[in-house]
N, C-alpha and C positions, 0 to 999 in steps of 0.2 A: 277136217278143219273147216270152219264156218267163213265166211264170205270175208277176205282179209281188211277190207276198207269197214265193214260193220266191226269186226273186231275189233281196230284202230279208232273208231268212230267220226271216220273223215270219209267228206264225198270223193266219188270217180276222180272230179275234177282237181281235186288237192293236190298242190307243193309241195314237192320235196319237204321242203320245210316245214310245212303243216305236219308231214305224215310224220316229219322228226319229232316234230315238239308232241305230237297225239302218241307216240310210244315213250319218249324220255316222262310224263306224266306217268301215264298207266304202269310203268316201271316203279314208280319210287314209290307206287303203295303197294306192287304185285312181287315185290323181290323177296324168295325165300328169307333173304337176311334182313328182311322189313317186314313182312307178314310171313307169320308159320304155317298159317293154314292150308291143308292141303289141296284145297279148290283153288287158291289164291296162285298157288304155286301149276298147277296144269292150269291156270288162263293165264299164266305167264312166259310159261312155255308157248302157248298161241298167238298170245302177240309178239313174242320174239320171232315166232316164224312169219306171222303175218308182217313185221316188220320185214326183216330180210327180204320176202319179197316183194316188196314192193318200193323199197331202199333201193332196189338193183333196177335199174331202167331199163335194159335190156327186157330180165322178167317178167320185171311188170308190164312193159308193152307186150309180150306173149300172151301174157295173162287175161289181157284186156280185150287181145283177140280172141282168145279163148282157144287159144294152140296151148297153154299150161292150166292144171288145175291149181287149185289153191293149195296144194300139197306141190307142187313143181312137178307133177308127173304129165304126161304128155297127155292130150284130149284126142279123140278122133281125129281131128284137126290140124292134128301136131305130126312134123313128119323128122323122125330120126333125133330129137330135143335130147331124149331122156339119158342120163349118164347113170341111169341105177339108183341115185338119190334122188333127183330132181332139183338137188340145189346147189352139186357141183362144190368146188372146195370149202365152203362157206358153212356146210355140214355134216354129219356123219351119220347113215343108217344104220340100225341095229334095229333085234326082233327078232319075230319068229311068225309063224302062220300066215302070214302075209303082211303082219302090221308093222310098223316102223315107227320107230321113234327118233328125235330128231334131236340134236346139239350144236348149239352154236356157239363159234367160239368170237368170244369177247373179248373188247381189249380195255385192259382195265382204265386207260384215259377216258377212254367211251363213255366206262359207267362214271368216274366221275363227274364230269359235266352232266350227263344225267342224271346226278342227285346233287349237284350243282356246283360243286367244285372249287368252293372258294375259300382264304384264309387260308392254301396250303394242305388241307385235311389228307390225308393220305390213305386212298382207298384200299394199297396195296395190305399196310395194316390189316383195314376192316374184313377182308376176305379171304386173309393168311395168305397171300403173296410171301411175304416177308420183303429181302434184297434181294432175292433172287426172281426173276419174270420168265426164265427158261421152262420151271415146271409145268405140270402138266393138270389134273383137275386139282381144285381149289382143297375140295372136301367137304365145300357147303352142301345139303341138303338144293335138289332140283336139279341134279344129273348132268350140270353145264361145263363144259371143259374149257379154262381160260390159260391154253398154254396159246401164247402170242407167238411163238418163232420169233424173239428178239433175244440180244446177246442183256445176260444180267446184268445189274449197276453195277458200277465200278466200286470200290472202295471209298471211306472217311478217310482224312487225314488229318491228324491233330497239331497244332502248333503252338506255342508259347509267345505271346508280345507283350513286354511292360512299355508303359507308357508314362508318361511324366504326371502330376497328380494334376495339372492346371490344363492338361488337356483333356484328361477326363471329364471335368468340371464344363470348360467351354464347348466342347468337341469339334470337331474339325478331321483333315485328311492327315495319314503319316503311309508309310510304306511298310510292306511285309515282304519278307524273302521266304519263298517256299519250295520242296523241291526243285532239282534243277538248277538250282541257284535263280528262278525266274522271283524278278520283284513287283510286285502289285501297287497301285496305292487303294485303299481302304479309309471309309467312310465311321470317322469316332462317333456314334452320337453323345450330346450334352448329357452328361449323370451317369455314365457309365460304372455299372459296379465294378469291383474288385473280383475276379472268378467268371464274370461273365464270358458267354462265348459268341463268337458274330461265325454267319456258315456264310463261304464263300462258294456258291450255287457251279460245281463243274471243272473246281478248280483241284479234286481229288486226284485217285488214282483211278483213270480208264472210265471219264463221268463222275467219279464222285464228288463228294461237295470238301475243302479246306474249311475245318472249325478250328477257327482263331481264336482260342484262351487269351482274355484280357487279364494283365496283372497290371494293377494302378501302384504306381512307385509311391512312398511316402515322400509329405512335403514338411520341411523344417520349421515353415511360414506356417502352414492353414491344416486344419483340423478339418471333418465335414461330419454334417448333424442331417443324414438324410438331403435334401434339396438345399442346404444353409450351408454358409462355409464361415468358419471360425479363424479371426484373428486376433489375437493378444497382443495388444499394442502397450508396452512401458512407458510410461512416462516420468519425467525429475517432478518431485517435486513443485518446484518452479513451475513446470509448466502447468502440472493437476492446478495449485491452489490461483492463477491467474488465467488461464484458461492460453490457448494457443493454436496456430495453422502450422498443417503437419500432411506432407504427400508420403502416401503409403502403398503399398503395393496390394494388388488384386489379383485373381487368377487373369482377366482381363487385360491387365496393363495400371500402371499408377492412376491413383486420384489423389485430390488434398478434398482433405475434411477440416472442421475447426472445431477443436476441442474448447466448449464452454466450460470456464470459473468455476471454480469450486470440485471437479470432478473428482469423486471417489474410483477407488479400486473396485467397487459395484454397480461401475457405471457401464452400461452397453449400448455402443450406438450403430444402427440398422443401415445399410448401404442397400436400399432398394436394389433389385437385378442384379443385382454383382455378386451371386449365386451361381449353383447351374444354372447356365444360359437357358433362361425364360420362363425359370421355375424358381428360383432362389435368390436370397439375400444374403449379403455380404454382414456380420456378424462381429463387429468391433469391440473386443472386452479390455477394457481400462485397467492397465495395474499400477499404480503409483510406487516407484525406487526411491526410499529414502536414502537421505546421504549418512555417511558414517560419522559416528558421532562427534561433534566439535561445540565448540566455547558457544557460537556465533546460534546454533541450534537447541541448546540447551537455553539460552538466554531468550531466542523464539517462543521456545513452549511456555515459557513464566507470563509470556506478553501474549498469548494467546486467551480470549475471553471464555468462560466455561462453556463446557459442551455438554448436551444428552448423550445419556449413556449409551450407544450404537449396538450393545449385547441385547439377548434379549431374556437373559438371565441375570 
């Protein structure tokens, strides 16, 4: 193996830090399961060991005196180092004629930070983990053994909670009882669908995560049109044809609105916010109840001045 800080391409005097970040790089274009190519893959293999040793401070100060070679095997210099690998639990020789080849085992958090690790992404997926972390080589191409010696995840656990339709809409906190009979409180957000599922990160069986099946109860009141929430509000008569104030109910809590003169059964009036909270309007459709029919009503319609014809046929 070539000079491990040239490999790296960091000076003597480098950081830990440094020498991390010059390997978490060279990794995320040198990894079998990022480049196929076969060179790509043996100078990955050499900065993983150049790495390693030099990650290990102990090593690397041998190294620097030059009691270890860049391969961990001991130098003139070196008195009684060598454990037969050179690099001691960290990895495993194999070979024949003299030559050896090296494997280090990896911990699959490791690599994700070093291809960066964010949003969740789940590396154990990308390199056939599965649920299980006890196994032993992955399978990928580049002869690396990422059995960790840790006990596998724990199990999912599925649960069922309906919720009321006005707290869906506004969202907020309510309680969940899960195994055990232990009760949680849990975080609604505003818009929640119907089916959705929220993971409760650890709250499984032995680690695993509690997936909370949202069922949103129907409401008698309010209809929902995506982010819009629908109310059908009747009105007499009386009040359509002279207009009126009128407190109504919202997923939020009551307001009063005033219903303007003249108002048709096609009339629909808009309640800024009063939607899912911070996305939605509140959705007011006008039905006009006529009364049954009497002397006093029929004698109305005769005194009524003629109208356009409202069809459109």
């Amino acid at each position: 193996m070539a000079n491990p800080y040239d490999l790296l391409g960091v000076s003597k005097t480098a950081s830990a830090a440094e020498i991390k970040k010059a390997y978490h790089k060279l990794a995320r274009t040198l990894h079998p399961d990022v480049n196929p190519d076969k060179k790509a893959a043996e100078k990955f293999k050499a900065v993983s060991a150049a790495y390693e040793l030099l990650s290990d401070k102990d090593k690397r100060t041998r190294y620097d005196q030059g009691l270890i070679d860049e391969n961990g095997n001991p130098t003139p210099f070196g008195a009684g180092a060598y454990d037969g690998t050179g690099f001691g639990s960290g990895f495993r020789g194999t070979g024949a004629g003299g030559g050896r080849t090296y494997y280090r085992n990896i911990n699959p958090e490791d690599l994700a930070s070093m291809f960066g690790g964010a949003g969740g992404f789940n590396f154990s997926d990308l390199f056939g983990f599965g649920g299980n972390q006890n196994r032993g080589t992955s399978g990928f191409s580049g002869g690396f053994d990422f059995n960790t010696n840790r006990q596998s995840r724990g199990q999912d656990v599925s649960y069922q909670l309906d919720i009321p339709f006005d707290l869906a809409i506004t969202g907020g906190e309510t309680t969940v009882e899960i195994s055990g009979g232990k009760r949680l409180k849990i975080k609604i957000p505003a818009g929640v669908s119907d089916g959705a599922t929220l993971r409760l990160k650890g709250q499984g069986q032995n680690g695993g995560d509690a997936l909370i099946k949202i069922g949103v109860k129907k409401s008698t009141l309010f209809t929902r049109e995506e982010n819009n929430v629908i109310l059908t509000l009747p009105l007499t008569l009386k009040e359509a044809i002279l207009g009126t104030k009128l407190t109504i109910p919202t997923p939020s809590g009551k307001v009063a609105i005033k219903i303007p003169p003249a108002s048709g059964s096609d009339k629909t009036l808009r309640l800024k916010g009063k939607g899912v909270t911070g996305k939605g309007d509140l959705l007011v459709k006008l039905s006009v109840v006529l009364p049954e029919k009497s002397p006093i009503l029929s004698e109305l319609a005769d005194k009524l001045p003629p109208q356009k014809n409202p069809r459109p046929f």
